[in-house]
Backbone bond lengths (Angstrom), bond angles and torsions (degrees), N, CA, C in turn:
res aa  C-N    CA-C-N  psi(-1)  N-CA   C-N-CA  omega(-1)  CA-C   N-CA-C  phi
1 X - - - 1.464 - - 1.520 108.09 -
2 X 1.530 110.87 135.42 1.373 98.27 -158.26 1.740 89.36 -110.79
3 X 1.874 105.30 153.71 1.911 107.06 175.30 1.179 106.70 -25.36
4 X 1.405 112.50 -87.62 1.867 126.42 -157.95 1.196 109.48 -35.60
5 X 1.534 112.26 -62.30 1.659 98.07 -176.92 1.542 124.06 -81.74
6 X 1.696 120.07 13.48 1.094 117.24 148.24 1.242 117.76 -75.87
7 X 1.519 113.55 -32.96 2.314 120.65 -171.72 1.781 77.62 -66.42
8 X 0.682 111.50 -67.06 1.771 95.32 -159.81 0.751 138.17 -91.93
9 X 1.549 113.13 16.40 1.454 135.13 148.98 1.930 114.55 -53.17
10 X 1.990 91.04 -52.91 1.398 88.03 174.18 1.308 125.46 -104.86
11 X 1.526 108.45 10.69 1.989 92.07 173.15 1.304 110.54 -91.25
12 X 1.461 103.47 22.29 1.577 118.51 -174.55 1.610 91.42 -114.53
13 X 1.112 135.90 8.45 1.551 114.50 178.10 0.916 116.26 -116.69
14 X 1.340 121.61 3.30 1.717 119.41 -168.40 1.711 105.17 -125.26
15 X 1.489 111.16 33.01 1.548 102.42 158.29 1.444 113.27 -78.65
16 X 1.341 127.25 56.21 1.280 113.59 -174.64 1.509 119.49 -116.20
17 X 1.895 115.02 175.00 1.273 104.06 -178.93 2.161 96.65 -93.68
18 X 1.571 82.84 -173.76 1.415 89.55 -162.88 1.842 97.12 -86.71
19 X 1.118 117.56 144.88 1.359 104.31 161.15 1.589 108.06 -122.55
20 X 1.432 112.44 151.85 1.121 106.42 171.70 1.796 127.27 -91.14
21 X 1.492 113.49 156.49 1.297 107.73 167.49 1.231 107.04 134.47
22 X 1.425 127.18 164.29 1.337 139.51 167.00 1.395 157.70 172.93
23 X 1.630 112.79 152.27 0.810 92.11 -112.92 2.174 87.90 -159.05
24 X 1.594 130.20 120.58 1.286 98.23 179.70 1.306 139.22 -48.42
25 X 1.522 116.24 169.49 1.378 123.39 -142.94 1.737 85.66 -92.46
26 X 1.681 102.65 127.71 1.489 91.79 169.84 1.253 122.95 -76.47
27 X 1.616 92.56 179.38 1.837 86.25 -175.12 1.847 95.64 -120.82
28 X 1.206 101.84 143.41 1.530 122.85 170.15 1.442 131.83 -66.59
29 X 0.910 135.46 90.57 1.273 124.59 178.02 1.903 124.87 -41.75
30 X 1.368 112.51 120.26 1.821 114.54 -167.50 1.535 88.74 -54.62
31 X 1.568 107.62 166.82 1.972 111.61 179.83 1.256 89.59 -80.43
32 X 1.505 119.50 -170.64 1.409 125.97 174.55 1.582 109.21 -84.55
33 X 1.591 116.32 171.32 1.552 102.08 -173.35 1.025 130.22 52.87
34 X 1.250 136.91 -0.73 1.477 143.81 -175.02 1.441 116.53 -86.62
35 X 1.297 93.83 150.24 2.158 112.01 174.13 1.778 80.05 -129.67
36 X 1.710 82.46 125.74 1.499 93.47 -168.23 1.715 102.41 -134.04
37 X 1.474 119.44 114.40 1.469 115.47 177.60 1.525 114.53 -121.38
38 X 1.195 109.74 172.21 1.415 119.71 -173.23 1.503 106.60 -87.94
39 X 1.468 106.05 144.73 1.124 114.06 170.56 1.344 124.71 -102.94
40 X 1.585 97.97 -36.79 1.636 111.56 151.60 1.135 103.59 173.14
41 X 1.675 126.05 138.97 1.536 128.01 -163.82 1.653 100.43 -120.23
42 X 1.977 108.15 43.91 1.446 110.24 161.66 1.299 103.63 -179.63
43 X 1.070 105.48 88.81 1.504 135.71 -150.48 1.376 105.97 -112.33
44 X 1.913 144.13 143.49 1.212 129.49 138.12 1.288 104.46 -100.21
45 X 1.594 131.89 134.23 1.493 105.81 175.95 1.595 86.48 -130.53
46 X 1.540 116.04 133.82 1.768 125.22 175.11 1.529 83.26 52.69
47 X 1.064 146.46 73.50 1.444 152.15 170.98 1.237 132.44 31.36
48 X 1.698 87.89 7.27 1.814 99.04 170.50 1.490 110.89 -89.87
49 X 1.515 119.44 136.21 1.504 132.52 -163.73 1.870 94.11 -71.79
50 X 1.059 120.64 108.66 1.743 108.75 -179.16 1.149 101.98 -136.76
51 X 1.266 107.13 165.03 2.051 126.62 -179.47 1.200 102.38 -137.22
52 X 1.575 127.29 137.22 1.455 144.51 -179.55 1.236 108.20 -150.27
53 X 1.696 96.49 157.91 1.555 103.76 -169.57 1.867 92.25 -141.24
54 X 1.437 105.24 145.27 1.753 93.71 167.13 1.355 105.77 -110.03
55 X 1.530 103.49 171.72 1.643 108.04 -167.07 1.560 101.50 -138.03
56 X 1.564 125.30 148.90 1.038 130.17 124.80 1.522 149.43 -123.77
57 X 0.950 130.88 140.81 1.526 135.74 -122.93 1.867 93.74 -135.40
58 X 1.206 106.12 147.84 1.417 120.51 156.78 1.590 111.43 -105.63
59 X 1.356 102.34 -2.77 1.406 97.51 178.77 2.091 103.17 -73.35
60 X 1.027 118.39 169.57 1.735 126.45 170.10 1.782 104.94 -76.97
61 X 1.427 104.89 151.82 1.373 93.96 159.15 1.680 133.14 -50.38
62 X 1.361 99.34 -38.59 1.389 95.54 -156.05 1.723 94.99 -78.78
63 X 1.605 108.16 -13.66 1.325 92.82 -178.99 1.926 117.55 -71.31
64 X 1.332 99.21 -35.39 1.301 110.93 177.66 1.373 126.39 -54.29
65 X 1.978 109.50 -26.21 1.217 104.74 167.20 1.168 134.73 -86.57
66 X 1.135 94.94 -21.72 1.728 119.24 168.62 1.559 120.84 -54.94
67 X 1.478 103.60 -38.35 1.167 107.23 175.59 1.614 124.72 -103.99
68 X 0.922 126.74 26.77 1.348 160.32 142.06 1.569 118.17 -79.06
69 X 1.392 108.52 -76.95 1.271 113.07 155.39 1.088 134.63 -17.60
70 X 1.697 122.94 -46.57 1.277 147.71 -158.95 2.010 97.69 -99.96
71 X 1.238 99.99 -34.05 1.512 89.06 -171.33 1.585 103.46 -108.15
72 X 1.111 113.18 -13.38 2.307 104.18 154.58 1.794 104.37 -103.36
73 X 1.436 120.30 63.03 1.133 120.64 172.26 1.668 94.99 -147.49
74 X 1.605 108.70 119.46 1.448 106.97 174.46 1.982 102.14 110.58
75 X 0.950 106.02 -40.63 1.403 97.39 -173.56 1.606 115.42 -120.58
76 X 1.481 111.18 50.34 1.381 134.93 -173.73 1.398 99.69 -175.18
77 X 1.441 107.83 151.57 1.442 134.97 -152.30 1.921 92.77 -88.31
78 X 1.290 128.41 -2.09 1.700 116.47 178.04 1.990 74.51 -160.53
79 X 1.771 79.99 157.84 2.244 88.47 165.10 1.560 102.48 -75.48
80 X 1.337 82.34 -169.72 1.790 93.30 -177.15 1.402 107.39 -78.43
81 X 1.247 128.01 -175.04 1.354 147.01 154.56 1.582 109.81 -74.61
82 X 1.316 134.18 138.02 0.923 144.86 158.81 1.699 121.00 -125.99
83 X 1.655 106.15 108.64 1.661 86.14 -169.78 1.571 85.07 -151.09
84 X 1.797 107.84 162.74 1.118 127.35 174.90 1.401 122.68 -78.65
85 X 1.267 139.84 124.16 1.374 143.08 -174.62 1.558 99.36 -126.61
86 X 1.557 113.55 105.97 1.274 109.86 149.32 2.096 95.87 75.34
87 X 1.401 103.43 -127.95 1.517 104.83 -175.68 1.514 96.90 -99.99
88 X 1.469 123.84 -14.17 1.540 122.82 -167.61 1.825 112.30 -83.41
89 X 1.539 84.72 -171.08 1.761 82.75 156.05 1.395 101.74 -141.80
90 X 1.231 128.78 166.20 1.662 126.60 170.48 1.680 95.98 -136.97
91 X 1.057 104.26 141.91 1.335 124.61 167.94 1.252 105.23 -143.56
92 X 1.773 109.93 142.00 1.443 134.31 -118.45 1.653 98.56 -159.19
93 X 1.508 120.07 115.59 1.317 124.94 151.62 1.282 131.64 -137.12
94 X 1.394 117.64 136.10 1.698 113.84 -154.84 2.356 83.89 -92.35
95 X 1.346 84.20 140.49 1.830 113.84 162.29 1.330 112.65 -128.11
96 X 1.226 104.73 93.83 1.846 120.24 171.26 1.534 86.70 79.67
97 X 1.714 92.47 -123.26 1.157 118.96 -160.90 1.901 110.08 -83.22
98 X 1.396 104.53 -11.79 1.524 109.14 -171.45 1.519 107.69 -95.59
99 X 1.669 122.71 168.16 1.062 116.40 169.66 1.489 94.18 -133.73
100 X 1.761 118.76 131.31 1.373 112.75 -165.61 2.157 84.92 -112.96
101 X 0.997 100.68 145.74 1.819 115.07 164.98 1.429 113.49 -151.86
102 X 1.103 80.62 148.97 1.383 110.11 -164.75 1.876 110.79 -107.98
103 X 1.070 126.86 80.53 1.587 121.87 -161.30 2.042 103.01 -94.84
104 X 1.644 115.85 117.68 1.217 110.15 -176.22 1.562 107.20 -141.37
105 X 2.040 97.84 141.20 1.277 72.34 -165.76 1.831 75.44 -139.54
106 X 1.340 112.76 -177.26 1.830 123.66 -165.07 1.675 106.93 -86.82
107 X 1.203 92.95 125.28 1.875 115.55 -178.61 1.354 117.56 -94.98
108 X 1.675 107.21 -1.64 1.593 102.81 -171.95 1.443 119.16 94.08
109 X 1.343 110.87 138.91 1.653 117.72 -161.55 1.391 112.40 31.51
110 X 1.499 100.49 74.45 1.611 104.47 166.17 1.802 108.72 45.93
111 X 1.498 123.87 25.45 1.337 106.16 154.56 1.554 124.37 -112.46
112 X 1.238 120.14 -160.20 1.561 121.42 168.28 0.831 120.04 -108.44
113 X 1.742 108.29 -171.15 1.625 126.36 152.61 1.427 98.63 172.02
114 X 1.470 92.34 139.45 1.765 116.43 -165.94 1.698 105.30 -150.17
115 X 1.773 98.06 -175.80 1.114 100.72 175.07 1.481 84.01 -147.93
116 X 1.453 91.01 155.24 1.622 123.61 -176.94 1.989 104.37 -115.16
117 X 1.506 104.93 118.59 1.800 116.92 -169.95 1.478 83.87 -141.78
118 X 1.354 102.30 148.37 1.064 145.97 169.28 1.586 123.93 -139.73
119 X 1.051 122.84 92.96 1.586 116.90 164.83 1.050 127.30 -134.61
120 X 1.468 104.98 153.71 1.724 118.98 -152.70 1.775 104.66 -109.13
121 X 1.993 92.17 97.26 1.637 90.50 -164.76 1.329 126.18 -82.07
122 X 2.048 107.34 -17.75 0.918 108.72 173.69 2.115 132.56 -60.45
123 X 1.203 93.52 143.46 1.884 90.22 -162.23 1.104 124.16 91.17
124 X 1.468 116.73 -7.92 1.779 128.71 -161.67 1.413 115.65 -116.96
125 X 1.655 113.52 121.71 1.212 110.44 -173.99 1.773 114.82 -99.28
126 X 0.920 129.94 127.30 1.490 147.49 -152.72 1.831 78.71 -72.54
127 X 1.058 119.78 111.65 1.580 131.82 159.24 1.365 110.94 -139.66
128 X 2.458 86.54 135.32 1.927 88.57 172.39 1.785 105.57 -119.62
129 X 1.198 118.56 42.75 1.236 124.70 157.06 1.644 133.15 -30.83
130 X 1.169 125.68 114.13 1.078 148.24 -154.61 1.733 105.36 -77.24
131 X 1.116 118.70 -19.90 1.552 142.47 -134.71 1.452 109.42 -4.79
132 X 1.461 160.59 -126.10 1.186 153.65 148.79 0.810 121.46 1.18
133 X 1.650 124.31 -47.08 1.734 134.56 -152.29 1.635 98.51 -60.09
134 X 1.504 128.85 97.13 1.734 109.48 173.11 1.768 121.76 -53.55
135 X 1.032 124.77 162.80 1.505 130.65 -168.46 1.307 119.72 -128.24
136 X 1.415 123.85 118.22 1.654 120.26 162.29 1.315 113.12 -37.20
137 X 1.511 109.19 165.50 1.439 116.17 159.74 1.725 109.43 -64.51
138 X 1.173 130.18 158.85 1.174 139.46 -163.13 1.601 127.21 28.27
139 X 1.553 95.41 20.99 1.811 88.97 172.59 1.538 115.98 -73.87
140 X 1.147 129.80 154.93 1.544 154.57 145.75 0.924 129.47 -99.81
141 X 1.512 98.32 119.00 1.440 112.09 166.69 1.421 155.55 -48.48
142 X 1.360 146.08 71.94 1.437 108.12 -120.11 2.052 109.61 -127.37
143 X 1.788 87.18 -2.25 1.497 114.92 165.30 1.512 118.31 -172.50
144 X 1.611 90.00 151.66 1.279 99.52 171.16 1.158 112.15 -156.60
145 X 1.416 111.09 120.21 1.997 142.68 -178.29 1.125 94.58 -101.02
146 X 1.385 86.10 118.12 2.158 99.98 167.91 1.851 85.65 -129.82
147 X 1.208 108.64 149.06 2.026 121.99 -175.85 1.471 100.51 -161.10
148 X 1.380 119.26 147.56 1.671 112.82 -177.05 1.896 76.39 -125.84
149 X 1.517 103.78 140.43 1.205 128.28 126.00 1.452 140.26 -116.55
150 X 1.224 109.43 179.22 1.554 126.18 -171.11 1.987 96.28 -34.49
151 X 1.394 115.15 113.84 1.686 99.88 170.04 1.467 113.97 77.76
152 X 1.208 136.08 -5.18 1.278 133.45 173.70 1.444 125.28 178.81
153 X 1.332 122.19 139.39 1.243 133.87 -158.68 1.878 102.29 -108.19
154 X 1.356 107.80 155.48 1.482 118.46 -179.22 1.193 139.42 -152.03
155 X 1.275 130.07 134.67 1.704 104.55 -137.22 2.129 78.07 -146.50
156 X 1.031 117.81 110.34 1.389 143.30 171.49 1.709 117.57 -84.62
157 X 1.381 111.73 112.45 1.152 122.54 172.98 1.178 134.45 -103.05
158 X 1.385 147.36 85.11 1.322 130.43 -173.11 1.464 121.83 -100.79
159 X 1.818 116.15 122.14 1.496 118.03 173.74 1.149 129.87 -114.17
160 X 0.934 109.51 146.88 1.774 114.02 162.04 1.299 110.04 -89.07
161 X 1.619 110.19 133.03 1.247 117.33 173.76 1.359 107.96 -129.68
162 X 1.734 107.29 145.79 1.500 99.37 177.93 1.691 116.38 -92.39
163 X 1.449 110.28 25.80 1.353 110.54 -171.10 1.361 92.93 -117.14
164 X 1.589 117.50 154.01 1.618 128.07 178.02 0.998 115.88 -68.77
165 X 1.286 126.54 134.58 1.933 142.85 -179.26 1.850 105.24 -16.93
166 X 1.555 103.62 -42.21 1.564 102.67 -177.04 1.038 134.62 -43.15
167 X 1.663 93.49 -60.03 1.564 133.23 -179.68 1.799 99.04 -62.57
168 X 1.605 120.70 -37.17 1.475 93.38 -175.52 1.051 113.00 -86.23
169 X 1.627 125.36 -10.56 1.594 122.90 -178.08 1.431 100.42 -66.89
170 X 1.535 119.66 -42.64 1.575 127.03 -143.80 2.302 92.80 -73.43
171 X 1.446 96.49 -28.01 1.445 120.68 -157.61 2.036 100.45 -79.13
172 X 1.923 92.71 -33.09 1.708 92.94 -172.97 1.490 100.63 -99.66
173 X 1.105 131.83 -35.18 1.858 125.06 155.07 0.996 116.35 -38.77
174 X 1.330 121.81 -53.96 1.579 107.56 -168.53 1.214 113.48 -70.73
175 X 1.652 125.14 -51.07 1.569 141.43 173.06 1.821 94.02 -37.03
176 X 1.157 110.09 -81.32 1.831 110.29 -171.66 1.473 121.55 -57.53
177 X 1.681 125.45 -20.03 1.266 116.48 163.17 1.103 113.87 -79.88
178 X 1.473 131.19 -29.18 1.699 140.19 -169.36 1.618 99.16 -79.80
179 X 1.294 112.51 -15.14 1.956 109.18 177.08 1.097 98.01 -115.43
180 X 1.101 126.63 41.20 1.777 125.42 168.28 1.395 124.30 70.20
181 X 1.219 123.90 10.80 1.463 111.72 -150.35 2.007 86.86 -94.26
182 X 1.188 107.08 -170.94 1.124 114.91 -164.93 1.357 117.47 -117.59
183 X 1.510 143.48 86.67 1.450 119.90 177.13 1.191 132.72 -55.57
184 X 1.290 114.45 134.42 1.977 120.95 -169.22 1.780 100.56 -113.88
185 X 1.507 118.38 -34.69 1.443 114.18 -171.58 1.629 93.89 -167.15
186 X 1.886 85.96 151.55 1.563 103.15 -169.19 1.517 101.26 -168.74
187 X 1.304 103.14 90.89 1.735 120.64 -164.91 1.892 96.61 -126.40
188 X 1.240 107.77 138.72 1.762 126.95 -163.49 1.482 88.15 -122.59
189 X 1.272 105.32 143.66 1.635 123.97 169.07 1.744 112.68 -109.48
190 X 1.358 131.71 95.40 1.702 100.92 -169.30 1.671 101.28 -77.09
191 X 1.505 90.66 158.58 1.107 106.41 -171.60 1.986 111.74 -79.74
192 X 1.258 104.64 147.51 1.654 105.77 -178.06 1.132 118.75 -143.03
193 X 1.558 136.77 -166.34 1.370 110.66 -173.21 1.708 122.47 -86.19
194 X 1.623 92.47 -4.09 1.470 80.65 -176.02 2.216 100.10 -124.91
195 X 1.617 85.09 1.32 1.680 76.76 162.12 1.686 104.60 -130.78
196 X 1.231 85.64 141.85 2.032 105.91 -178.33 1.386 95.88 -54.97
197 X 1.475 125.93 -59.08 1.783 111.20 -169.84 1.619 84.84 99.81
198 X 1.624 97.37 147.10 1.607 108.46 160.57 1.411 98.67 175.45
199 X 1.469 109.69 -170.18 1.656 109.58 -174.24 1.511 104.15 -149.03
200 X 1.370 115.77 143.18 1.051 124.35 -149.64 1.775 83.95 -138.96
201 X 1.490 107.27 126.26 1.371 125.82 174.98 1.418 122.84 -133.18
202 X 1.159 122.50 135.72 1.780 130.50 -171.35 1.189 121.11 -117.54
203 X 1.598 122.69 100.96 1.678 111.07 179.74 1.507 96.15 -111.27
204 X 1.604 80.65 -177.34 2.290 85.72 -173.07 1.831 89.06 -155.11
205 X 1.077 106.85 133.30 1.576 123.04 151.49 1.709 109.25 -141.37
206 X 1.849 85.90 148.82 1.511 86.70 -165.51 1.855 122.90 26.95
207 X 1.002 116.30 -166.23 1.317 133.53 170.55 2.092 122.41 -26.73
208 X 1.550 97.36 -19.81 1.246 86.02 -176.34 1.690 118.29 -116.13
209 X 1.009 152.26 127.05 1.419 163.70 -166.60 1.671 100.98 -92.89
210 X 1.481 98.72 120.19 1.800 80.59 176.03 2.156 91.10 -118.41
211 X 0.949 110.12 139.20 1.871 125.33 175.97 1.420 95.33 -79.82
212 X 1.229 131.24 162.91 1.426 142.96 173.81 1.440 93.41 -152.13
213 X 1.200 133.40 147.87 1.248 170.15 -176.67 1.046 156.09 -133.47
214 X 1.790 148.99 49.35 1.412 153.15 -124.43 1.137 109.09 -112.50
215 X 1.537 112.02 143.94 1.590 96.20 171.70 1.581 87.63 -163.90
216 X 1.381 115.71 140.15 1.668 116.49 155.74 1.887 133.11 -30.44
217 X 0.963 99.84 118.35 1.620 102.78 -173.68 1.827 105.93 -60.81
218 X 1.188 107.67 146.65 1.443 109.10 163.57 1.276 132.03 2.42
219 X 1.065 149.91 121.60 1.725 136.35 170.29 1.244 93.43 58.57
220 X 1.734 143.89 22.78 1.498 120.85 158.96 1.871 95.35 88.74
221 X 1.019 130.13 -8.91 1.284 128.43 151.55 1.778 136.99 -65.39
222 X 1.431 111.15 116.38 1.715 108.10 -172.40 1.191 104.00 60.91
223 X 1.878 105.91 -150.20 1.887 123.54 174.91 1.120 86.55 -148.85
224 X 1.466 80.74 163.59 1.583 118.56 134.77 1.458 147.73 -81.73
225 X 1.420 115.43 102.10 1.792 95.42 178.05 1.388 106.42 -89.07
226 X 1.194 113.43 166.63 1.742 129.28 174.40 1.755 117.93 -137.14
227 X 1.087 119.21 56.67 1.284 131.25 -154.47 1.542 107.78 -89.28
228 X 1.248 115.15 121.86 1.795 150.93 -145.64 1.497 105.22 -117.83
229 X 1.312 112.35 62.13 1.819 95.59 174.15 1.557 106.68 -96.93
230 X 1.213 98.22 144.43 1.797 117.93 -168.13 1.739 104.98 -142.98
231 X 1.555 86.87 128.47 1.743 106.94 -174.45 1.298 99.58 -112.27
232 X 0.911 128.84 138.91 1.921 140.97 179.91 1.381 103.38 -101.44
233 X 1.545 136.89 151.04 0.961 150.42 148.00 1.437 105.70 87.14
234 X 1.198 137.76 -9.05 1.382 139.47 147.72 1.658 128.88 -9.09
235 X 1.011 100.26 117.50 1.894 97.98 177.33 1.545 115.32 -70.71
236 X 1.232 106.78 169.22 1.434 115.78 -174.01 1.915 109.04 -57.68
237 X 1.113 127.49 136.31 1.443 132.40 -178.43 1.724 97.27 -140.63
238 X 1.482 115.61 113.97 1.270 125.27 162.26 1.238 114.61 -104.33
239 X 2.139 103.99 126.31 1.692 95.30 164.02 1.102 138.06 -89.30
């Protein structure tokens, strides 16, 4: 399962309304045929508290939806959602206060690969806060993954910028050397016809490591940032 189409797998799941109530977090049944791992089971994603797992399956897509389909149909007050995303499909059923989906899309010779989300929207306010990360003029926000593990916490930013990959490296060096932080790595990809090119930079102060990430926007328009701040030694935080 590759980043990108996980970031926009989920800044696509949380246009939702609030429901009230509560209630524990259900659990999902794995698809059939599946090798199924965690992606992280304490997650904030757009400020909704969520847990996901990815899967791969020898089962087919259409079997996977079907059988999803088949097991949130009958024991809930409407069926699921069934809708097209991109090359995938996601099918979608709200429990209480949670909304669990199921996003799957074709791996070749009749197999899969998906991801398994769950998030619990009730109480939860949909935020894309930048927090620290400083910002160009006209950047957008367009995600943000915060997950605690064992010893360290991590809080994922993704922007759109309307300025070229250059301009945001030249824009995140200066900001992180002028606040003290420390450069550790600063490796460039050139760009070619069949790779975009981008630059990937690493500072550290005290305890926290922040990743930087560049890459050409769509059709060669603006960038992308992908910004990775990581705190070490952090205590346990459940959402």
């Amino acid at each position: 399962m590759n980043r990108p189409s996980t970031l926009a797998f989920l800044a696509a799941l949380f246009l939702t309304s609030v429901v009230q109530a509560s209630e524990p977090w259900p659990e999902i049944p794995s698809p059939p045929k599946a090798r199924v791992e965690w992606v992280g089971d304490n997650m904030r994603v757009n400020g909704v508290p969520t847990r996901i797992m990815e899967f791969q399956s020898k089962s087919s897509r259409d079997e996977i939806v079907e059988y999803y389909r088949a097991y949130w149909t009958g024991a809930y007050p409407k069926n699921p959602s069934i809708k097209p995303l991109g090359e995938a499909t996601v099918i979608s059923q709200w429990h209480g206060p949670y909304l669990m989906t199921v996003k799957v899309e074709d791996a070749g010779d009749a197999t899969s690969q998906g991801l398994i989300a769950v998030s619990r929207v009730a109480g939860s306010k949909a935020s894309l806060d930048a927090g620290s990360l400083p910002l160009m003029p006209g950047a957008r926000v367009i995600s943000v993954i915060e997950s605690d593990d064992p010893g360290k916490h991590s809080r994922e930013v993704v922007v759109l910028n309307p300025q070229p990959p250059q301009s945001v490296l030249q824009f995140y060096q200066t900001s992180y050397e002028n606040g003290g932080w420390q450069p550790i790595e600063n490796n460039t990809v050139s760009r070619t016809a069949k790779v975009p090119g981008g630059s990937f930079l690493v500072f550290a102060h005290e305890r926290t490591e922040m990743q930087l990430s560049t890459a050409a926007g769509r059709d060669g328009r603006g960038s992308v940032l992908v910004a990775n701040e990581v705190t070490k030694d952090t205590g346990p935080q459940r959402y």
